[in-house]
Gaussian input, Z-matrix of N, CA and C with variables (Angstrom, degrees):
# hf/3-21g

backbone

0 1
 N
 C     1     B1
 C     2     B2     1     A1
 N     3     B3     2     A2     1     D1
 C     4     B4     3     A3     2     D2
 C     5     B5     4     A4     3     D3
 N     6     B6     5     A5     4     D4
 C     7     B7     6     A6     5     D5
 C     8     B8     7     A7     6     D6
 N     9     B9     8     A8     7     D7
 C    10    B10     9     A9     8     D8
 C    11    B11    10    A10     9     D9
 N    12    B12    11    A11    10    D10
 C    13    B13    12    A12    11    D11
 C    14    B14    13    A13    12    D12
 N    15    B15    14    A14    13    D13
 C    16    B16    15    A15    14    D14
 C    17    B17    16    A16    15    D15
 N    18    B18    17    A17    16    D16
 C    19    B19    18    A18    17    D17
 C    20    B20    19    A19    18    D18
 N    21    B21    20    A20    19    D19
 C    22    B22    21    A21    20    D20
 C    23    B23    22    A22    21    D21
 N    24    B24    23    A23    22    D22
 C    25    B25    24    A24    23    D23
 C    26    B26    25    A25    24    D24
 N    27    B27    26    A26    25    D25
 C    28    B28    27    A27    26    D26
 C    29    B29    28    A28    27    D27
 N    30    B30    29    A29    28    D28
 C    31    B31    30    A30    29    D29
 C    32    B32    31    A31    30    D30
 N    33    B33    32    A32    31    D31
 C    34    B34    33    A33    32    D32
 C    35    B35    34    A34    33    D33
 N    36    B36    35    A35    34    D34
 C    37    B37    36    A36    35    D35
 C    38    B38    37    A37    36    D36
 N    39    B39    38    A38    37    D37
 C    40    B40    39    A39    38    D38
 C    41    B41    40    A40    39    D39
 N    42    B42    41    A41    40    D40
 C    43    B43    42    A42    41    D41
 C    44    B44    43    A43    42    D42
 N    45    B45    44    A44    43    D43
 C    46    B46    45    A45    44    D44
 C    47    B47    46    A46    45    D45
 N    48    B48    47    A47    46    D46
 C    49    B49    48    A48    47    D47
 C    50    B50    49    A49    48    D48
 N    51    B51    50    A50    49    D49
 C    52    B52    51    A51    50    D50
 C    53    B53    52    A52    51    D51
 N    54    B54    53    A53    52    D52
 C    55    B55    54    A54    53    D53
 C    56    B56    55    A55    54    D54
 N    57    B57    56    A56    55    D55
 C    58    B58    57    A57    56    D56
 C    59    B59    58    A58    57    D57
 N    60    B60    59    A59    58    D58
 C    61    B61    60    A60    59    D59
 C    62    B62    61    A61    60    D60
 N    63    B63    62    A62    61    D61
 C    64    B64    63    A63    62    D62
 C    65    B65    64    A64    63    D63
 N    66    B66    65    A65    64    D64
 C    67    B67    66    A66    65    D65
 C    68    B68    67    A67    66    D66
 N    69    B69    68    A68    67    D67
 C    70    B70    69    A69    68    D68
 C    71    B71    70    A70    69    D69
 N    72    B72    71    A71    70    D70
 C    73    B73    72    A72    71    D71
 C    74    B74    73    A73    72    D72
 N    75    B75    74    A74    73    D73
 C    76    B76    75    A75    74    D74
 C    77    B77    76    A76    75    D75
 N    78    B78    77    A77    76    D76
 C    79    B79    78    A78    77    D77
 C    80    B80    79    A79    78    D78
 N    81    B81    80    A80    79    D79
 C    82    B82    81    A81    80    D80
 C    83    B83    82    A82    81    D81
 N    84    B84    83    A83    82    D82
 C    85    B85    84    A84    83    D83
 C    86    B86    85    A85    84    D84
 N    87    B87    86    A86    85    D85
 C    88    B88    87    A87    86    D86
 C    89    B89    88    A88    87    D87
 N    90    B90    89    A89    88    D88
 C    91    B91    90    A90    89    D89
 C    92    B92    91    A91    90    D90
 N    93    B93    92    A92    91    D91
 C    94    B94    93    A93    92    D92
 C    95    B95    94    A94    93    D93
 N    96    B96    95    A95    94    D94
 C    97    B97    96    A96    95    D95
 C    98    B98    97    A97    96    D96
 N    99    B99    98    A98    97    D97
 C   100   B100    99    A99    98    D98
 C   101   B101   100   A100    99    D99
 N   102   B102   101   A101   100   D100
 C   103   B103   102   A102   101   D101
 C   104   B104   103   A103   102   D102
 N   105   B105   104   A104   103   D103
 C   106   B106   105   A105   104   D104
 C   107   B107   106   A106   105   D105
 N   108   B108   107   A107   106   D106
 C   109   B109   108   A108   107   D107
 C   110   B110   109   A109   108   D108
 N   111   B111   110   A110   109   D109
 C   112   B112   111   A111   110   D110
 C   113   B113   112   A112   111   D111
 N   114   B114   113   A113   112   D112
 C   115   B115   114   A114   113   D113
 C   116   B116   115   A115   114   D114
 N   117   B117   116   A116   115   D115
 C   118   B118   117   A117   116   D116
 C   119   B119   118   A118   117   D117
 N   120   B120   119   A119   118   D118
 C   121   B121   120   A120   119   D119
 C   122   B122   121   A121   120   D120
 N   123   B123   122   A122   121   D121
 C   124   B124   123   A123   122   D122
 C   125   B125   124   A124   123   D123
 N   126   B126   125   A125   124   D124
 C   127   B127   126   A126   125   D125
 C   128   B128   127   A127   126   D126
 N   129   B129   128   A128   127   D127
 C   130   B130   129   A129   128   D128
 C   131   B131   130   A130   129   D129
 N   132   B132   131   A131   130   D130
 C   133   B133   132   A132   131   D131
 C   134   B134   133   A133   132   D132
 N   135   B135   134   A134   133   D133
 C   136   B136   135   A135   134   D134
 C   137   B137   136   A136   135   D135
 N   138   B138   137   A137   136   D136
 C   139   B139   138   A138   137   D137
 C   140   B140   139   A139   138   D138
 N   141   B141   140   A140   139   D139
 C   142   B142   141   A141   140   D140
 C   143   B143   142   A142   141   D141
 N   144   B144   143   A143   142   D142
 C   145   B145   144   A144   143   D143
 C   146   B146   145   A145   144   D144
 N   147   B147   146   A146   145   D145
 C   148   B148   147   A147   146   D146
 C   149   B149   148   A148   147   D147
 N   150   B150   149   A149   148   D148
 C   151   B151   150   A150   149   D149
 C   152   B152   151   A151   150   D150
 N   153   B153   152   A152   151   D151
 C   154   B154   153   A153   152   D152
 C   155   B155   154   A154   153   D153
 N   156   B156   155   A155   154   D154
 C   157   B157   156   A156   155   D155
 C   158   B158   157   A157   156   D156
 N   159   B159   158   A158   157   D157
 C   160   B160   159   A159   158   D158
 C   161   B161   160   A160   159   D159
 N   162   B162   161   A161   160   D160
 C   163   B163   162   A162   161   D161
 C   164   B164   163   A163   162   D162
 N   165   B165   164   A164   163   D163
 C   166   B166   165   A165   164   D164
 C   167   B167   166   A166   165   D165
 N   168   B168   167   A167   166   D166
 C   169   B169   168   A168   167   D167
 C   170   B170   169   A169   168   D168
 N   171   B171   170   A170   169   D169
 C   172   B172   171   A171   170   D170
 C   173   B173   172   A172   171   D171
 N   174   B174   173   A173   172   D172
 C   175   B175   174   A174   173   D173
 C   176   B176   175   A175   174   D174
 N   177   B177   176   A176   175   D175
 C   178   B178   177   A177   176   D176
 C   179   B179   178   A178   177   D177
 N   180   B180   179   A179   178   D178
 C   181   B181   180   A180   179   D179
 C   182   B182   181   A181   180   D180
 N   183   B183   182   A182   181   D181
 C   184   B184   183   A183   182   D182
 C   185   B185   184   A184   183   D183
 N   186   B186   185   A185   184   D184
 C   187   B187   186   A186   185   D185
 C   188   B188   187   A187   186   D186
 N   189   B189   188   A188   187   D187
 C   190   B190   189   A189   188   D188
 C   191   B191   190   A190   189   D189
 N   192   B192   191   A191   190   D190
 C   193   B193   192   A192   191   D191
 C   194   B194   193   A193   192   D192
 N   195   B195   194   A194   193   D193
 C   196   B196   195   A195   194   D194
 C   197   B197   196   A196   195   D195
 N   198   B198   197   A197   196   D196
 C   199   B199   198   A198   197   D197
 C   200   B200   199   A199   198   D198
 N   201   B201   200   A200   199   D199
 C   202   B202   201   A201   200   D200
 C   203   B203   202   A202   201   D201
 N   204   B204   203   A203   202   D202
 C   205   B205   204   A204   203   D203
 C   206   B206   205   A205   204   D204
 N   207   B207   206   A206   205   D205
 C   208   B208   207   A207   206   D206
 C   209   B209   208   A208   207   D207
 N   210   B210   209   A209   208   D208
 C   211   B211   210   A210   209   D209
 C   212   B212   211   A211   210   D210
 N   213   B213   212   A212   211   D211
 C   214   B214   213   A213   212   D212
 C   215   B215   214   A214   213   D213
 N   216   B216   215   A215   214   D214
 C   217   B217   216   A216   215   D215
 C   218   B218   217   A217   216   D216
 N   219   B219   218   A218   217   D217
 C   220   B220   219   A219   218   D218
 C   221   B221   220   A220   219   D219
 N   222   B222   221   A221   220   D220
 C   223   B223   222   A222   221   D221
 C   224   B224   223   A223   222   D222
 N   225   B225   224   A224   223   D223
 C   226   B226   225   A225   224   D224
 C   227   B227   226   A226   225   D225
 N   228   B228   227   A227   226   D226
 C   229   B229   228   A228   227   D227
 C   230   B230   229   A229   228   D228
 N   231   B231   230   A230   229   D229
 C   232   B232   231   A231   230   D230
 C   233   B233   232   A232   231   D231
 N   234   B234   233   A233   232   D232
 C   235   B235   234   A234   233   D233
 C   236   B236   235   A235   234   D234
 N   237   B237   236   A236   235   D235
 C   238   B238   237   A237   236   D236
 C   239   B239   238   A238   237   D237
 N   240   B240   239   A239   238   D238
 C   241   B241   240   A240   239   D239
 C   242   B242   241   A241   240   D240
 N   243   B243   242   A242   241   D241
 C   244   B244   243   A243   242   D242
 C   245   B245   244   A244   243   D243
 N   246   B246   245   A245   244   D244
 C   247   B247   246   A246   245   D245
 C   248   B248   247   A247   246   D246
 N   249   B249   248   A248   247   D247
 C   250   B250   249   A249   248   D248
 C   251   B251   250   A250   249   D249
 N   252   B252   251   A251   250   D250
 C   253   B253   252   A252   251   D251
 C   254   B254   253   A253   252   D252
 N   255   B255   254   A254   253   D253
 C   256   B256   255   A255   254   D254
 C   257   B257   256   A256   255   D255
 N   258   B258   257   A257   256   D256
 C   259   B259   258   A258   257   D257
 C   260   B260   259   A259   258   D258

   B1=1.4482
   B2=1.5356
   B3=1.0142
   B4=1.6470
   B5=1.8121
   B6=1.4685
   B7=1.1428
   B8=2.1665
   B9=1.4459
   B10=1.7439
   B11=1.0204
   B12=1.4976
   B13=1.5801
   B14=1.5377
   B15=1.1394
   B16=1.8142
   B17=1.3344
   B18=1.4249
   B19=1.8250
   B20=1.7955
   B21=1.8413
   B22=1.4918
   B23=2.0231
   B24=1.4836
   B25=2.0816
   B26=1.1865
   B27=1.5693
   B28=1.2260
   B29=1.4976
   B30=1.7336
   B31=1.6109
   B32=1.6993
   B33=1.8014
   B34=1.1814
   B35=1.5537
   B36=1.1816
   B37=1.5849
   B38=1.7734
   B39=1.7854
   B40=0.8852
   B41=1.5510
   B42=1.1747
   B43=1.7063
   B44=0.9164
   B45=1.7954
   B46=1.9010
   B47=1.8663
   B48=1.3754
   B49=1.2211
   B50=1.3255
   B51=1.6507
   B52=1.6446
   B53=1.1161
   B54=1.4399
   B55=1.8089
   B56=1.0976
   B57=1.3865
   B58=1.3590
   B59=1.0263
   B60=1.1194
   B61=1.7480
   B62=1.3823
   B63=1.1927
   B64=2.2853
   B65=1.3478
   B66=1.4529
   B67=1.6328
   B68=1.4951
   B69=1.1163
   B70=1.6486
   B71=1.6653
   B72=1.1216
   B73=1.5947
   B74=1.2385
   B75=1.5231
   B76=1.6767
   B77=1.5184
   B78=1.7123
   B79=1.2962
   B80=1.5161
   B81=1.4482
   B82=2.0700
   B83=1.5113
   B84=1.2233
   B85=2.0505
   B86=1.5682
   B87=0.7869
   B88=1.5685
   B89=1.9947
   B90=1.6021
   B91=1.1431
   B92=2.0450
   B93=1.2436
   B94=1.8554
   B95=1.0823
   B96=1.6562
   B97=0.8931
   B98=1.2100
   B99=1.4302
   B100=1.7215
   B101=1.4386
   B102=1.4039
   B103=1.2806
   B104=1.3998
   B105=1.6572
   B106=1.5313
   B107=1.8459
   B108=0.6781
   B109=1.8700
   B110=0.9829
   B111=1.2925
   B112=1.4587
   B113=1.5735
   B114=0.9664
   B115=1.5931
   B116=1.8048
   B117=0.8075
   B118=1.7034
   B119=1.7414
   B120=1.3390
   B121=1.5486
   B122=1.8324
   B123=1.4777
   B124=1.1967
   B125=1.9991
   B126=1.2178
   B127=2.0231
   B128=1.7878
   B129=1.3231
   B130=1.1204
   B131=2.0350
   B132=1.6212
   B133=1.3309
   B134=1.6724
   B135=1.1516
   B136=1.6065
   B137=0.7457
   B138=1.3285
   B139=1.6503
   B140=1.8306
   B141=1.3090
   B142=1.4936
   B143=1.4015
   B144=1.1786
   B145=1.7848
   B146=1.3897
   B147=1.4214
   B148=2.0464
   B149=1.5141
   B150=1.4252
   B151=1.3972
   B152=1.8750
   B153=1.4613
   B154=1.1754
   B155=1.9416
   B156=1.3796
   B157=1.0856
   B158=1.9076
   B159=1.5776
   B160=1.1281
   B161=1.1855
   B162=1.9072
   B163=1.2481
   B164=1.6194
   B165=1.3895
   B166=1.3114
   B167=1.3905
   B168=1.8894
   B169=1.0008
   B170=1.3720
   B171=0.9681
   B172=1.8503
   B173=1.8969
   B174=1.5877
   B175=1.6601
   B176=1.9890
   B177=1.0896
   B178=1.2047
   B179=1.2728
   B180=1.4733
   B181=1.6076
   B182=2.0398
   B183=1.4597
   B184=1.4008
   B185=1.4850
   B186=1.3359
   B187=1.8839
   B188=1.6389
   B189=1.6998
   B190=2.0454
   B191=1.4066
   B192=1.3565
   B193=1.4160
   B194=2.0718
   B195=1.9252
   B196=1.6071
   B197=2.0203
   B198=1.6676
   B199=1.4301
   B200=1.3798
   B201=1.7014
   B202=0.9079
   B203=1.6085
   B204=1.5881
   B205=1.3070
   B206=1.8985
   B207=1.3941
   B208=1.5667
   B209=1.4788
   B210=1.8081
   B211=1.4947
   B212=1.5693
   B213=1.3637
   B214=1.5896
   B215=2.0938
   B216=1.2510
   B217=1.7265
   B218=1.3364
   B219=1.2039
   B220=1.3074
   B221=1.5719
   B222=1.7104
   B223=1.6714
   B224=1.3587
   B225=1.4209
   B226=1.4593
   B227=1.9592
   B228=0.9591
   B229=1.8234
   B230=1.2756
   B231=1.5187
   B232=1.7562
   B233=1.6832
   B234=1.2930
   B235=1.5528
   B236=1.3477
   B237=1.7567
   B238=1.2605
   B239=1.4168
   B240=1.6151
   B241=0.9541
   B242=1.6452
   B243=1.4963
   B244=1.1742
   B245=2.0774
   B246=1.0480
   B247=1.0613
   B248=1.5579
   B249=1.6749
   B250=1.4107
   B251=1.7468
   B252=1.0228
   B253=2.1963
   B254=1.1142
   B255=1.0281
   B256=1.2166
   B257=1.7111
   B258=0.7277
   B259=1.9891
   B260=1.5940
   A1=109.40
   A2=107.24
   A3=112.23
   A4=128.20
   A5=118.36
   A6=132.56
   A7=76.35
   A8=111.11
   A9=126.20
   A10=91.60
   A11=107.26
   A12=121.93
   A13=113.72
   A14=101.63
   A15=100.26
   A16=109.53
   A17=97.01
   A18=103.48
   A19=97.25
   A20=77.81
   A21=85.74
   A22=121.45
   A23=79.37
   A24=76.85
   A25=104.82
   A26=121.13
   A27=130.90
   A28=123.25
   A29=111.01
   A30=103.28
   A31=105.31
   A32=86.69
   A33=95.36
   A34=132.30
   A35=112.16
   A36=145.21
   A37=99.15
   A38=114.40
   A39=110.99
   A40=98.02
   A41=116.02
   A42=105.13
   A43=148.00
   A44=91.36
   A45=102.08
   A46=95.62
   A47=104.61
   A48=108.39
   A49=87.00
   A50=130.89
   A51=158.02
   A52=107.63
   A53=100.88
   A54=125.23
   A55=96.44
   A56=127.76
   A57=133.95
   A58=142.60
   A59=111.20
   A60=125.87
   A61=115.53
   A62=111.14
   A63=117.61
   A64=85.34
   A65=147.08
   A66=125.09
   A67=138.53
   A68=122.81
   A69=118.30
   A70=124.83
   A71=110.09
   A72=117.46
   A73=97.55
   A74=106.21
   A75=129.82
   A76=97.24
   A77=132.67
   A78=129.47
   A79=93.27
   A80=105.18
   A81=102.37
   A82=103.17
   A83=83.19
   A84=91.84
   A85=97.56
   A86=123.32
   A87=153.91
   A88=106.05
   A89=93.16
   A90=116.40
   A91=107.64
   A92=108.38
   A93=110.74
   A94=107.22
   A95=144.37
   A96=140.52
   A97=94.80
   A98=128.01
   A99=138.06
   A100=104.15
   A101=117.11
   A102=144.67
   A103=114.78
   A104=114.84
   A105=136.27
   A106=99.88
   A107=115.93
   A108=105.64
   A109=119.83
   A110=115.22
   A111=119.88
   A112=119.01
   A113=135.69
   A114=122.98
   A115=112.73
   A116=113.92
   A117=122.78
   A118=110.58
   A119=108.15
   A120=120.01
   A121=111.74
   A122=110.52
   A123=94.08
   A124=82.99
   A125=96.74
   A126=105.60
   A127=96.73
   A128=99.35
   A129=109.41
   A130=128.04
   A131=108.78
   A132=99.89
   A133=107.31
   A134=108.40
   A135=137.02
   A136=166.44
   A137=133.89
   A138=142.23
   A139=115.92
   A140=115.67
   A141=111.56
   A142=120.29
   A143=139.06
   A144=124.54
   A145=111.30
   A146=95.20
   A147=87.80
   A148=126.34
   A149=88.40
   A150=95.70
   A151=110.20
   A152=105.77
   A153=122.06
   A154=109.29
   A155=111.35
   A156=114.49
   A157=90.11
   A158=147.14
   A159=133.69
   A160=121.22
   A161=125.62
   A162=134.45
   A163=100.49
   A164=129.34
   A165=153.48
   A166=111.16
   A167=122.83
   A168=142.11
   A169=127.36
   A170=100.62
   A171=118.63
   A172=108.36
   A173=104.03
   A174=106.11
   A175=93.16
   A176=131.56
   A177=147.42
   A178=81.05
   A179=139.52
   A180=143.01
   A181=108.24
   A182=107.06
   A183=114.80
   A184=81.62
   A185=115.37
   A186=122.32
   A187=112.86
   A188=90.76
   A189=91.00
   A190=120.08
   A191=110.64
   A192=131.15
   A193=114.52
   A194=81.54
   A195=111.30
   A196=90.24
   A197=102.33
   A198=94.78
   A199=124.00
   A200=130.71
   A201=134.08
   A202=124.96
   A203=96.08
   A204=102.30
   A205=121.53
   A206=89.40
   A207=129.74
   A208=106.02
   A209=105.58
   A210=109.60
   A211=86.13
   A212=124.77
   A213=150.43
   A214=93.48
   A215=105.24
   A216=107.15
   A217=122.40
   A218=121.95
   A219=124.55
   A220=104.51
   A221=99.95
   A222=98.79
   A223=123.00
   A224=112.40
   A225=113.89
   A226=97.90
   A227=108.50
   A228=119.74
   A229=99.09
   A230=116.26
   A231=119.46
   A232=96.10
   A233=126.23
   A234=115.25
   A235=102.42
   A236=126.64
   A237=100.34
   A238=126.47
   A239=126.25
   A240=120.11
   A241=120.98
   A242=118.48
   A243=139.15
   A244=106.70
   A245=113.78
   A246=121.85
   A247=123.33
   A248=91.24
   A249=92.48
   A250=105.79
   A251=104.19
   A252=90.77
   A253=111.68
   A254=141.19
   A255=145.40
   A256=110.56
   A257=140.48
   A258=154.46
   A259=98.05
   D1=122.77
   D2=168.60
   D3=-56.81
   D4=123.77
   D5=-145.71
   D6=-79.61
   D7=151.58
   D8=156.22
   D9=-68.87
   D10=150.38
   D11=150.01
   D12=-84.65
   D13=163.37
   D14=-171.32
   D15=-112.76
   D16=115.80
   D17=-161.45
   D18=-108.42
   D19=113.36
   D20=168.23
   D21=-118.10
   D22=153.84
   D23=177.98
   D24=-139.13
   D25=161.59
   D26=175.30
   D27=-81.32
   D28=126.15
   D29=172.48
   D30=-75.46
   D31=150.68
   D32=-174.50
   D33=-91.99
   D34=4.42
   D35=163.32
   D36=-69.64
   D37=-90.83
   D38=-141.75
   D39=-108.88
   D40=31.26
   D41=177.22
   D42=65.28
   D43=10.55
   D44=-157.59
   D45=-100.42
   D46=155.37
   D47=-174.36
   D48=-106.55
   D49=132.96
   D50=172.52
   D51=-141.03
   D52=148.20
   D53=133.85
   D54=16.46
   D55=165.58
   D56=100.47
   D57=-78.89
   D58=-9.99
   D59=159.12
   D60=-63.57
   D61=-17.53
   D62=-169.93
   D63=-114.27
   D64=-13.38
   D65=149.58
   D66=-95.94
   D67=118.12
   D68=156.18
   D69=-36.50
   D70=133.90
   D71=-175.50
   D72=-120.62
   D73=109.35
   D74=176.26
   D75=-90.86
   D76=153.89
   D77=-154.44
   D78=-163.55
   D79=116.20
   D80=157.12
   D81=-97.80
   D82=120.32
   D83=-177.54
   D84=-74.67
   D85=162.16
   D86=171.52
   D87=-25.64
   D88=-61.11
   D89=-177.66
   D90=-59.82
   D91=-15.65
   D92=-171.76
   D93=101.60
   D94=0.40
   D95=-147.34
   D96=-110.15
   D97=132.75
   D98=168.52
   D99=-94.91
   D100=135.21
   D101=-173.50
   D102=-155.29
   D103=153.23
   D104=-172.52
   D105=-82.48
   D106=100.89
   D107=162.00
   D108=-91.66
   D109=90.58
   D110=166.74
   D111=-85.82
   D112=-10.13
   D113=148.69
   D114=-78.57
   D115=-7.17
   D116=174.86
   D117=59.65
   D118=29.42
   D119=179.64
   D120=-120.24
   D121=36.03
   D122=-154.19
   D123=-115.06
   D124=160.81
   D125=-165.65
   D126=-89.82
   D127=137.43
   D128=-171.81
   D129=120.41
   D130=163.64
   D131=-164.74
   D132=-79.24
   D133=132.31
   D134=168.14
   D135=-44.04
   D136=21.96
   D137=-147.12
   D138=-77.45
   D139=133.44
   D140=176.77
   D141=-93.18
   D142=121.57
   D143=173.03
   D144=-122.47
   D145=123.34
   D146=-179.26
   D147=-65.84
   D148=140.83
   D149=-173.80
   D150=-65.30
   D151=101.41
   D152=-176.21
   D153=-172.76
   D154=124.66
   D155=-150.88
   D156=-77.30
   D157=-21.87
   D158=173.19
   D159=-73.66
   D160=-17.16
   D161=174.28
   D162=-68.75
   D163=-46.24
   D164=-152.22
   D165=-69.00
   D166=-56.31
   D167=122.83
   D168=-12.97
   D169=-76.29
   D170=179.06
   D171=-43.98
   D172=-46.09
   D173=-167.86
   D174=-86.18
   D175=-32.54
   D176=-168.30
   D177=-61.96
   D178=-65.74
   D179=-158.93
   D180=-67.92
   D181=-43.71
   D182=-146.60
   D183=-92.58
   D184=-21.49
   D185=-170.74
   D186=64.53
   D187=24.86
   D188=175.63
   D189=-40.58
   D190=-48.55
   D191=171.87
   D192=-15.09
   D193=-72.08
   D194=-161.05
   D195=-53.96
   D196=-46.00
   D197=-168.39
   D198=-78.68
   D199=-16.11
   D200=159.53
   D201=-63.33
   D202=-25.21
   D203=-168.74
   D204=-90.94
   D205=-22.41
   D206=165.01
   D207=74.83
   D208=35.94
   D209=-158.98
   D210=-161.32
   D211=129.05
   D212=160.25
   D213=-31.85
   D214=111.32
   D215=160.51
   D216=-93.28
   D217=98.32
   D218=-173.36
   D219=-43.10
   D220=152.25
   D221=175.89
   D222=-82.60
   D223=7.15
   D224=-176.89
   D225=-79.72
   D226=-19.44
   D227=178.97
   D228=-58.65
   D229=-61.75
   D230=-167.10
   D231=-59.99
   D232=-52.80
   D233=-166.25
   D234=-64.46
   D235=-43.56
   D236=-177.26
   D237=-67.93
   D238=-25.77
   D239=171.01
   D240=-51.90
   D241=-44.50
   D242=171.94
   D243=-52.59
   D244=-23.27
   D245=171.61
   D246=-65.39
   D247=-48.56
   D248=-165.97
   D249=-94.95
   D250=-29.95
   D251=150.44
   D252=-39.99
   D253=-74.54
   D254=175.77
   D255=-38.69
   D256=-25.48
   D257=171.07
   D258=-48.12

């Protein structure tokens, strides 16, 4: 059986290179619209944040998000992310 490759990306808060399985993939679809991708197949630009509720916080404060994303992230994004740590 053929071994996965181990796909890693950088969060965009704290610089750390992970998994992609230990980050959330935040997404501005086409349309402007910011959304959670949790299957990580969704069209549009990309941002990673590790799943860790002080990184989460931390980008919510510095608004890394808004500037990577080059589009305002509503705060209902930070609670849901904050939600699903909690899952």
């Amino acid at each position: 059986m053929k071994e996965r490759k181990l796909v890693l990306r950088t969060c965009v808060c704290s610089k750390e290179v992970c998994e992609k399985k230990d980050l959330f993939r935040i997404v501005r679809t086409p349309e402007k619209n910011v959304i959670i991708d949790l299957k990580g197949k969704a069209n549009g630009r990309g941002a990673y944040l590790k799943k860790d509720k002080d990184i989460i916080l931390l980008a919510q404060k510095t608004k890394v998000l808004d500037k990577k994303l080059e589009v305002d992230v509503p705060q209902n994004i930070y609670e849901e992310l904050l939600g699903l740590l909690n899952e």
